[in-house]
Steps between C-alpha positions, in 0.01 A plus 500: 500500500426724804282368739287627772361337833135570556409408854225324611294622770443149583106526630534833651291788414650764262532836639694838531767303694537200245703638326744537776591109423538567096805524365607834342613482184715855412739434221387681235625661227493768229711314188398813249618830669744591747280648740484366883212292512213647726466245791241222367380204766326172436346289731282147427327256735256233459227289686297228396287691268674851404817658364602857730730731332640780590723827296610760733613785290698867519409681254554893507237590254213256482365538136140361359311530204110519448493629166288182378314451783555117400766219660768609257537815679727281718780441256579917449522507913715415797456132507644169654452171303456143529522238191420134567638258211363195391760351314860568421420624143277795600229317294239580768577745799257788720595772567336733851601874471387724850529843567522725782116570490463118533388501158571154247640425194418111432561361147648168340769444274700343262864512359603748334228792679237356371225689782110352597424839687136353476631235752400545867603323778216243634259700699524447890835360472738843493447763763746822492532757771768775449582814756686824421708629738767783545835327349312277275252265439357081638365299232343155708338214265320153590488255238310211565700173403197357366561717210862517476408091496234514220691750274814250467735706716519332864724153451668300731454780769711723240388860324777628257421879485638799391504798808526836312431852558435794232664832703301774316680821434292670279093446403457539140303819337252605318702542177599095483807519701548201682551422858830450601611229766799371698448084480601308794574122535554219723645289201725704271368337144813618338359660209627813377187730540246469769291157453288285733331271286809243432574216665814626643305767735296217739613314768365250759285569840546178647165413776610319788 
């Protein structure tokens, strides 16, 4: 299983330049098409009480939907994504979806895409700020651990999480054509067409 070292800030405060200490994590991949991969950057830290993340993105064409004017409008856009497992099986996982508005797509889960998009995550305990720029797009997130605590996913100091990113290349229409997307992984699930919810697509941040 891949692993990833998420830094602690040990008592400092968290700001611009904390994430100078994070690790950088940079190996990802594109396991469905032979396209380059468009650069894609995580970053994670934590203190006592919150979970930073960071995606640095290059995107060329930064691509988002309001046709519902509802959360969903996040899955037919440019997108990174974060899953948090529960348990090996997939029997409970959550998944956090954020745009380049800064926007949120929070829902719960069960094997085989079985979707709560009723879910939210806990109020007060999920903050997103994201930032368009000229080459791309920032995505940053603070979870509090609290949560990732309460909701069966923080154990042992260990999150296993899938770190994804939907590339869109073309919004959907009017006439029911659907958007069409470049996927982008940190773990390369092995399946033979684009899929994030199996157990093969997580790994492990590791806090410490």
């Amino acid at each position: 299983m891949k692993t990833y070292q998420v830094r602690s800030l040990s008592g400092q405060d968290f700001d611009n330049d904390a994430w100078s200490r994070a690790d950088t994590l940079k190996d990802f991949i594109q396991p469905w098409t032979d396209t380059a991969v468009q650069r894609t950057l995580f970053r994670a830290l934590y203190d006592e009480d919150w979970l930073y993340l960071r995606y640095d993105v290059k995107d060329r064409e930064i691509l988002v939907s309001t046709d519902r004017d509802h959360k969903l409008d996040v899955a037919d856009s440019d997108r990174i994504e974060i899953f948090f497992r529960t348990d090996e099986d997939l029997e409970r996982y959550y998944c956090l979806e954020l745009d380049p508005l800064g926007r949120i797509l929070d829902y719960r889960a069960s094997f085989y895409r079985d979707f709560d998009y009723t879910w939210c995550w806990p109020q007060e305990e999920l903050s997103v700020r994201a930032e368009v720029h000229e080459d791309g797009y920032l995505v940053e997130a603070k979870i509090s651990l609290k949560s990732l605590a309460d909701l069966g996913i923080l154990k042992d100091g260990n999150l296993n999480a899938g770190i994804f990113r939907g590339d869109c290349q073309r919004l959907g229409t009017g006439n029911g054509e659907a958007p069409s997307f470049n996927w982008i992984t940190w773990v390369d699930p092995g399946t033979d067409t684009p899929d994030f919810h199996v157990k093969s697509a997580f790994g492990k941040l590791i806090l410490g």
